[in-house]
C-alpha positions as a printed NumPy array, in Angstrom:
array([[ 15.882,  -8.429, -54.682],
       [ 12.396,  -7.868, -53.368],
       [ 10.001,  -9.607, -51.173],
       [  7.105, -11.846, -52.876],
       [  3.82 , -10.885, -51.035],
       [  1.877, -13.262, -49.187],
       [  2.29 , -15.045, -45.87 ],
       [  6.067, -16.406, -44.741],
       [  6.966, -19.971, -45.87 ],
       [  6.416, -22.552, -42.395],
       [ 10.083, -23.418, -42.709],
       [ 11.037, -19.961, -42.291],
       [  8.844, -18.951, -39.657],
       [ 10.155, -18.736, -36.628],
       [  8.787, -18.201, -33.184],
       [ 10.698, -15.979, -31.06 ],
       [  9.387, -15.826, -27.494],
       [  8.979, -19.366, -27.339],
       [  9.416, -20.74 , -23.587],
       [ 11.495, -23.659, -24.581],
       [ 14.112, -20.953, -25.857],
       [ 14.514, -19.719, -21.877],
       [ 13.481, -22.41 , -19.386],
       [ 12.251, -20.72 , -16.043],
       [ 15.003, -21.135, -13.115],
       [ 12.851, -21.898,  -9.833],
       [ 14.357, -20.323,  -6.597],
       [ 13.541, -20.823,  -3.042],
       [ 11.046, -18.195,  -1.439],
       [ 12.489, -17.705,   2.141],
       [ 10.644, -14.301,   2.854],
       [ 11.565, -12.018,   5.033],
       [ 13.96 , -12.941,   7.106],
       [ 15.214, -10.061,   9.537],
       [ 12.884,  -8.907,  12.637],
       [  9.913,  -6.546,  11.988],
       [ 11.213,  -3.565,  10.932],
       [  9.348,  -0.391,  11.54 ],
       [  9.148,   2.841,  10.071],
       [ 11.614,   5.505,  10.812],
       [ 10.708,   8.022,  13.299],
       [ 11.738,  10.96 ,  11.289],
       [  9.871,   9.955,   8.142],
       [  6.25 ,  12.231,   7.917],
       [  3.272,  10.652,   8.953],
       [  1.68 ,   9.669,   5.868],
       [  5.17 ,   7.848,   4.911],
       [  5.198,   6.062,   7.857],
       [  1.499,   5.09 ,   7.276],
       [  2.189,   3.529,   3.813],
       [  5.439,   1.582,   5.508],
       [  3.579,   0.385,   7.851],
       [  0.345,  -0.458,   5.691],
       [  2.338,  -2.602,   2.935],
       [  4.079,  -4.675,   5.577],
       [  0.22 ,  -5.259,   7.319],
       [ -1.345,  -6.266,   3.624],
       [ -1.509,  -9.34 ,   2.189],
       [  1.376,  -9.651,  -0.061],
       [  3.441,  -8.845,   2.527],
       [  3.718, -12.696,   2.562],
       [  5.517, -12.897,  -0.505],
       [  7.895,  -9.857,   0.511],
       [ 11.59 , -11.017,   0.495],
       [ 14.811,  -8.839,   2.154],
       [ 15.482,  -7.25 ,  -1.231],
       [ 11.8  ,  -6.303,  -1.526],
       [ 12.053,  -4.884,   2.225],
       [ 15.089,  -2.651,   0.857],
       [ 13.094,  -1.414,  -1.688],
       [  9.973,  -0.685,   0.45 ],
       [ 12.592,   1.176,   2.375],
       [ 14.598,   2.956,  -0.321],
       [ 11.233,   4.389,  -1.713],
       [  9.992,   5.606,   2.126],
       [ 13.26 ,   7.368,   2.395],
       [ 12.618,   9.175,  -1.373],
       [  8.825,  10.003,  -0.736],
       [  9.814,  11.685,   2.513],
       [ 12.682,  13.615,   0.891],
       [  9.976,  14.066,  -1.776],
       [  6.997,  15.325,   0.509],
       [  9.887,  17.918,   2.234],
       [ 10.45 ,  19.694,  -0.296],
       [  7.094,  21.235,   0.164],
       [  5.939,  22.086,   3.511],
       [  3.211,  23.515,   5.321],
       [  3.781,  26.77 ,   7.668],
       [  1.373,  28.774,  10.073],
       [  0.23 ,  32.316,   8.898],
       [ -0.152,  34.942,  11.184],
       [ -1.508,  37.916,  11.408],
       [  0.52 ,  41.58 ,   9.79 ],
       [ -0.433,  45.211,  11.193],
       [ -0.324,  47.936,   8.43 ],
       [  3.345,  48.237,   7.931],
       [  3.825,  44.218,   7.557],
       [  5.094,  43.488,  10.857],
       [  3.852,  40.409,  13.125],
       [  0.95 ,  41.186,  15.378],
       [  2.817,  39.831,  19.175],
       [  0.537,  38.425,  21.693],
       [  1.369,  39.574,  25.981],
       [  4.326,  37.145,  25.687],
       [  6.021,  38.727,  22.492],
       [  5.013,  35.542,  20.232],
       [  3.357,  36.268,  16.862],
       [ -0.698,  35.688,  16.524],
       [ -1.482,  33.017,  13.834],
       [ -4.382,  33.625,  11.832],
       [ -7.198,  32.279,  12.69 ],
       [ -9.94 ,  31.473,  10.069],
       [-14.266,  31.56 ,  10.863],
       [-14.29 ,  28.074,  12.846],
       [-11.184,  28.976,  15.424],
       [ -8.924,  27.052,  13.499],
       [ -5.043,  27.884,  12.404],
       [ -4.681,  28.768,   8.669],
       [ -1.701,  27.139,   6.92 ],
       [  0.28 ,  28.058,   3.846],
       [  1.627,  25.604,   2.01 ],
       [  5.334,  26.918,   0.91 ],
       [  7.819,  24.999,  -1.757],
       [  6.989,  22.342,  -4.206],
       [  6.969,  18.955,  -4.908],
       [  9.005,  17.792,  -7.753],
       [  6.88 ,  15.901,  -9.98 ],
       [  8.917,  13.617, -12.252],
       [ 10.915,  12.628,  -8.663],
       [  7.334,  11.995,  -6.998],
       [  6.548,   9.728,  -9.91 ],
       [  9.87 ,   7.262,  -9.675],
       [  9.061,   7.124,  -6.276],
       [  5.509,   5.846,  -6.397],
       [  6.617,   4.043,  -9.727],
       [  8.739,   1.769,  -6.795],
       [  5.294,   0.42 ,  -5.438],
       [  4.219,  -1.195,  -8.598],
       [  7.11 ,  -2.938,  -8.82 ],
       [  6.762,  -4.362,  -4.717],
       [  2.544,  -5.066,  -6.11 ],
       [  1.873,  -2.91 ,  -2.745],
       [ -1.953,  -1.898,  -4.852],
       [ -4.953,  -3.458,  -5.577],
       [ -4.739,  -2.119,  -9.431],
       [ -0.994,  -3.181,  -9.6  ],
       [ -1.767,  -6.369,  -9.051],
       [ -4.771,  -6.72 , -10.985],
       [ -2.631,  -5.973, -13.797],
       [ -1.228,  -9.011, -13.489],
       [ -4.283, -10.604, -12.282],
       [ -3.107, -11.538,  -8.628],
       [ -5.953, -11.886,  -6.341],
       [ -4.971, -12.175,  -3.107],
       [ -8.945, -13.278,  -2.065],
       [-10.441, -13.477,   1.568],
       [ -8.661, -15.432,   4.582],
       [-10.495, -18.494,   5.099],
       [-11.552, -18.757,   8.653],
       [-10.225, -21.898,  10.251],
       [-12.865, -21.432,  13.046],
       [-16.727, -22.841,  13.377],
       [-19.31 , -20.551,  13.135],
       [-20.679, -21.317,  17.083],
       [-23.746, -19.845,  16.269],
       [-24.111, -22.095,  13.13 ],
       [-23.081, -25.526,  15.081],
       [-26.062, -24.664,  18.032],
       [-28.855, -24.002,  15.005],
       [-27.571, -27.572,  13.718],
       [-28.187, -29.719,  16.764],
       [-31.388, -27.869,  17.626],
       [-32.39 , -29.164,  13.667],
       [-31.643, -32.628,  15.036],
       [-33.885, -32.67 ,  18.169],
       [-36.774, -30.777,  16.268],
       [-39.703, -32.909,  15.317],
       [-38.378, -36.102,  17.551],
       [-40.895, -37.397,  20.319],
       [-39.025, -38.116,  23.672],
       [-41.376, -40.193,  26.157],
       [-41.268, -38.846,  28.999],
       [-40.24 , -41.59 ,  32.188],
       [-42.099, -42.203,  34.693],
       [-41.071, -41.496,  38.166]])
């Protein structure tokens, strides 16, 4: 049997993502509910920077307990991540390839034209791992693209207080061009 060309009969059409098919079940937002947590000590600086700057942005106020594990889970995997390279002091070699000791018997670091240390970094950083882990913050909306991409904007705070400066230059407006008589003492 073959198909006829041309456009599908209405009575056979049928629509299949069609929201009455799967009604939306509503939850209660209760948001995070345990204390402030804070970063792990151990974790490397920039990890503990990106911890601490998701739970300081502003959807941070739609951040539940699973989204806190989460947050958590993908610190602990960066840092793992991040260790697997790391960066080590060079110093300085005599002829044969044998540290250069200082008066104390501790090796010289290289030192490059502005006095500072030169650093080596050793290892590498697993690529494919580095992008599941960073894959975890699109999913918690912790960037501005991430959440343009589902157009979320989480706009300015409105500022509950008067502008002081504004409030004076209205009541000086009031009083300008207004005759007072003076009294008469």
């Amino acid at each position: 049997m073959t198909k006829t060309p041309g456009p599908v009969p209405a009575a056979v059409r049928r629509r299949r993502n069609a929201d009455e098919l799967a009604p939306m079940q509503q939850g209660t937002r209760r948001g995070i509910t345990i204390e402030q947590p804070q970063p792990n000590p151990e974790w490397s600086v920039p990890v503990r920077n990106y911890f601490r700057a998701v739970l300081n942005s502003g959807q941070s106020d739609w951040l539940e307990n699973s989204d806190l594990a989460v947050l958590t889970l993908q610190c602990v995997l960066l840092d793992r991540i991040l260790r697997g390279s790391r960066t080590v002091v060079m110093y300085e070699r005599d002829e044969k390839g044998n540290d250069v000791l200082d008066e104390d018997g501790n090796p010289v670091p290289m030192r490059d034209e502005y006095g500072e240390v030169q650093r080596m970094t050793i290892g590498s950083v697993n690529g494919q791992a580095l992008k599941a882990a960073l894959d975890l913050s699109a999913s918690l909306l912790a960037t501005e693209g991430d959440r343009r991409k589902l157009r979320i904007d989480l706009g300015m705070p409105v500022e509950d207080e008067v502008d002081q400066a504004a409030l004076i230059a209205a009541e000086q407006r009031k009083t300008v061009g207004k005759v007072v008589p003076m009294r008469k003492t």
